[in-house]
N, C-alpha and C positions, 0 to 999 in steps of 0.2 A: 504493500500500500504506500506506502514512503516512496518505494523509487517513482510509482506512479505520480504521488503527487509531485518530485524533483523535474521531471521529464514534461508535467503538464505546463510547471512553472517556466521552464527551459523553452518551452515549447510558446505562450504568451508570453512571455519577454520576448523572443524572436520576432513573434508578428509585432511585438512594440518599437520596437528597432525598426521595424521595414517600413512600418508606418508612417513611425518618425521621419524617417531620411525620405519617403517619398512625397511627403506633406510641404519639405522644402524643396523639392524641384519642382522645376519649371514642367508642366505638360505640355508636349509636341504639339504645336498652333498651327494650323490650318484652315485660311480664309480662302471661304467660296466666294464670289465674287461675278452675281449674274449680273450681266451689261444691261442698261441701258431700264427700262420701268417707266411706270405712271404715264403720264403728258409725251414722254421721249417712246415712241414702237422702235426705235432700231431701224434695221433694215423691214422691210417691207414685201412677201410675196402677192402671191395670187390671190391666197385666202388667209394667210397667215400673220404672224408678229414675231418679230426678232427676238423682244422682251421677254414673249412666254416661252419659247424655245428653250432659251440660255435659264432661264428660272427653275424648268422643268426638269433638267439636265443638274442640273446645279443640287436640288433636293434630293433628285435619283444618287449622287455621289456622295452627298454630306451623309443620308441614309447609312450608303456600303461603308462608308469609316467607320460610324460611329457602331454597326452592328459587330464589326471586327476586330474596332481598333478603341475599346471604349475609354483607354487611358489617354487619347488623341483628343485637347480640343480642337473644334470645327465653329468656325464664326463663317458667318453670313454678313455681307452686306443687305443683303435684303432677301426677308422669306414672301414677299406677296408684291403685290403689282404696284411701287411706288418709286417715285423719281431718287434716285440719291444723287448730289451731285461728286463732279469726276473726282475732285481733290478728294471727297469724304470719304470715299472707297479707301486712297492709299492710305489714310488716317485712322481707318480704323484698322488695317495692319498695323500697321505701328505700335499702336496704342493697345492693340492686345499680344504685341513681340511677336509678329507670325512668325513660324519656321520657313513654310512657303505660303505664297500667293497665286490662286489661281484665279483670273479674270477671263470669263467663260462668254464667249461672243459665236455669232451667226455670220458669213459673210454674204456681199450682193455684189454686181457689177453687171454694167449693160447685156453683155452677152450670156444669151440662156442655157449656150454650150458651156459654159465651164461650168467646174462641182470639183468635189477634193476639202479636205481637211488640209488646216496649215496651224501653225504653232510658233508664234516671235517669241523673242524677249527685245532689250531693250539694247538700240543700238542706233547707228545710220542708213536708212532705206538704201539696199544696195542697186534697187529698181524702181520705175515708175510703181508698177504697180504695189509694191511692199509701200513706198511711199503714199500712194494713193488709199490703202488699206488706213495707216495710223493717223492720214486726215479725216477719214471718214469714221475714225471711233473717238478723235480728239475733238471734231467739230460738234460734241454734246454741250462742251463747256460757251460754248455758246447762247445754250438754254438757261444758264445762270442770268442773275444779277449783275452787272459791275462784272464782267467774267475777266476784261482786261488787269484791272485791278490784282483780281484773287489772283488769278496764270501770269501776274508779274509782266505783261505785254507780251504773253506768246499770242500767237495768232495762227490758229488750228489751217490755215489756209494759205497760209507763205510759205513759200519754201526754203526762205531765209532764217523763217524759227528754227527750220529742223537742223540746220546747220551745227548746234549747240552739242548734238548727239552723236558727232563727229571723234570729238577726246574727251568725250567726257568718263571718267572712270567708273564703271561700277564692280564692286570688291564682290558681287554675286555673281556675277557672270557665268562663272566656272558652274556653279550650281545649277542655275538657270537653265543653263545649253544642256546639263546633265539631263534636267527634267522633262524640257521640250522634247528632246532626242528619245525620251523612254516613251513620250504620249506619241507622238507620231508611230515609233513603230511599233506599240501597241492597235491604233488603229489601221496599220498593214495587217495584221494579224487579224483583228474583224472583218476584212475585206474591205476597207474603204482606200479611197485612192488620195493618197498622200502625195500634197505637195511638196510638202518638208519643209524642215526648220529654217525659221527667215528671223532677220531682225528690221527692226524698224524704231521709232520716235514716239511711243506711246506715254502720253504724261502721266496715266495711273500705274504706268511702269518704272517711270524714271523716280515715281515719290516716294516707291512702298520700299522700304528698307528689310528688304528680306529676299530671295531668290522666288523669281517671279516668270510671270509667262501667260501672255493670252492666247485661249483657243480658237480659232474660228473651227466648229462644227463641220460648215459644212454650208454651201450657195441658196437661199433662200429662193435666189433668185432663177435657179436651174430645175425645170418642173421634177424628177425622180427623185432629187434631193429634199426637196421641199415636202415631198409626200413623205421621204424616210425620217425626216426631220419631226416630223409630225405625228405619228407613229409610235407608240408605245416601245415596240420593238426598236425602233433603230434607237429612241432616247435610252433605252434601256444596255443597247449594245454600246453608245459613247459613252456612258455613264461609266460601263463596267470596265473600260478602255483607259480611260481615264485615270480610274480607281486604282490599277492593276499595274500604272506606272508609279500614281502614288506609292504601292507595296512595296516596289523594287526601291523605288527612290528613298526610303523609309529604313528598309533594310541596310541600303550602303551607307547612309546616314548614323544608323546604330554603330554600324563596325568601325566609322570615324578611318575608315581605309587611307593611305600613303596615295601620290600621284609623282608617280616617274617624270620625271626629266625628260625632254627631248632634247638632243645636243645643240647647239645653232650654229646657223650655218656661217660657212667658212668668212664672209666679209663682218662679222660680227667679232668683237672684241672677246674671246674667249676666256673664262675666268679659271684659274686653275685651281682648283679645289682639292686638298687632301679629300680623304677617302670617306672619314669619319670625322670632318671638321667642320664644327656650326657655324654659318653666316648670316647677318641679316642685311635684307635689302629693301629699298624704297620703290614698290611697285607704283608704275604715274597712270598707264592708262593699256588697253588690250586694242589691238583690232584685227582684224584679217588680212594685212598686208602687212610691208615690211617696207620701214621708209628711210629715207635717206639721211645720213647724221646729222647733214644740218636742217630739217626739218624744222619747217615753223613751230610745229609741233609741240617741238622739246622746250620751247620758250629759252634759248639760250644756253642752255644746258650743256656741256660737255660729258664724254665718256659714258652717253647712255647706250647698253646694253638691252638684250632680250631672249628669252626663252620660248619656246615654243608648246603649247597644252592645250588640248581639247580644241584644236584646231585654231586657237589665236596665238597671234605673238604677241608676247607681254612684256611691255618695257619696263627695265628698273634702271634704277640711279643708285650712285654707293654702295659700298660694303664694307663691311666691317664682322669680326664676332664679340664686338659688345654691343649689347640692346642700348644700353644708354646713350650712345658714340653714334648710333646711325638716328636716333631719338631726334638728337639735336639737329644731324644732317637732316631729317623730315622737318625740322619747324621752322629750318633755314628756307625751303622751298615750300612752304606752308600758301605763302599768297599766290604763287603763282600754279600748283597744284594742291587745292585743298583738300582735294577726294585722297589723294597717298596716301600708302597705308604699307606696313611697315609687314617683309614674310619671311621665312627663315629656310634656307634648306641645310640637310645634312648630308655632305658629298652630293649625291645626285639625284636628291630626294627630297622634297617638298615637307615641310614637317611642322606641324603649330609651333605657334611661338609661345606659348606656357612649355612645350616639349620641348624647344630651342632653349629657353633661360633655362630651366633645370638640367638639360644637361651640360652647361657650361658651368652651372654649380658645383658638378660633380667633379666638371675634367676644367678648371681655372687656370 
């Protein structure tokens, strides 16, 4: 009777402890994110609405998490048919620390040949039409009050705003493209015909401080589309497409997995790194080309380097392996890159910088 009651006590103290410690984390946040509501339809088909689409779709998803993943919160911008404005969206990421953000959209365009799934994140339209895509989901802010004001004088219809989206840095990126890349070929896998992962100038992308991605479903505006769109069955297949890259992306997330190095190429200053020696460097900005050193760019900068990952080259400035030493070099180039942000590798390996200081603690 004794060891019984030792082992029951052992036994509640354990679940007190787990409780404990899990009462102080953070839960894994995830904002659904249906486009457009109320006053604002979205796109527009034959018989349909953009609004109820992306809403329908959105509920179908927030559902499959929560019945799988119940330690997972799921925030909604919106559960029912009412306008939110753009800026309010990325604000309530923020405000609830998403892990990611998914902003769930329909697309249209003249021609009623096209159909296809496509998946941005945030970046510079590298075509008309990716351009013409993040006009056509920015020109909501429109519908506001004072919208010049709020959007700081962007102007959803210039193509001089978009310009900004050029160097602008975002420290998600990496995650981002992770995530798009698992939702498209998830919906290869349903049979739907994937355009692929694009980036483009979307401002509820550029706000939400967490790795982000808008979906387009699918052409409203292409009659077979629009009928699958509509459809129980096909909401039910994107929903689960969706969800299933969620999993994946969820899982690599847990394991907090290492990302290899790619070497760069030969016209690139090479840095010679021991095997197992910690560095930290001042990442400024990612893009998909490789530009020349005196690039306007670099805003004057000498000796900026670049790595190559998940198909961007990523330029860094300085190094060093003391955190404090490259700290300072970041707040010497603070005005002229604000977004820098300070990464560490170890020999040829990408590594957090809490795993970067400790082990220089160890090996000083």
């Amino acid at each position: 009777m004794k060891i019984f009651t030792k082992h029951t006590l052992l036994f509640v103290f354990a679940l007190f402890l787990s409780a404990s410690f899990a009462a102080g984390q953070k839960p894994f946040t995830v904002v659904l994110d249906a486009g457009h509501g109320g006053h604002d339809s979205g796109a527009v088909g034959k018989y349909s609405k953009e609004k109820n689409i992306n809403l329908a779709v959105v509920l179908k998803l927030g559902a499959l998490i929560n019945a799988k993943y119940p330690d997972v919160k799921v925030v909604y911008t919106r559960k029912t048919d009412v306008f939110i404005p753009l800026q309010r969206r990325a604000d309530i990421a923020n405000e609830n620390h998403a892990d990611i953000f998914f902003s769930i959209h329909t697309n249209a365009i003249r021609s009623s040949a096209t159909y296809g799934t496509e998946t941005f994140l945030l970046g510079l339209a590298k075509s008309k039409s990716n351009l013409e895509v993040a006009m056509k989901e920015n020109s909501v802010m429109m519908l506001e009050d004072d919208y010049k004001t709020k959007y700081q004088g962007f102007d959803p219809n210039s193509i001089d705003s978009y310009i900004m989206f050029e160097y602008m840095q975002d420290r998600y990126l990496d995650n981002s493209l992770r995530l798009a890349t698992l939702i498209e070929d998830q919906f290869k896998k349903a049979k739907r015909y994937s355009r692929g992962v694009k980036q483009a100038g979307f401002w509820v992308l550029h706000k939400s401080a967490c790795p982000s991605v808008l979906v387009e479903l699918g052409f409203i505006t292409n009659a077979n589309e629009e009928r699958y769109l509509n459809s129980n069955e096909g909401r039910n297949q994107l929903a689960n497409a969706i969800f299933k890259a969620f999993e994946t992306y969820k899982r690599e997330h847990d394991r907090k997995s290492g990302i290899s190095i790619v070497p760069a190429e030969p016209n690139v200053k090479e840095q010679d790194i021991a095997k197992n020696e910690v560095i930290f460097k001042i990442q400024l900005f990612a893009l998909e080309r490789v530009l020349q050193t005196n690039h306007s760019a670099f805003k004057g900068l000498k000796d900026v380097t670049y790595y190559r990952e998940g198909g961007f080259y990523k330029y860094t400035y300085g190094e060093s392996t003391s955190f404090d030493e490259i700290e300072q070099t970041r707040k010497t180039i603070e005005s002229k890159f604000p977004g820098a942000y300070i990464i560490a590798f170890r020999g040829d390996k990408k590594i957090l910088i809490g795993e970067a200081i400790e082990l220089n603690k160890k090996n000083p």
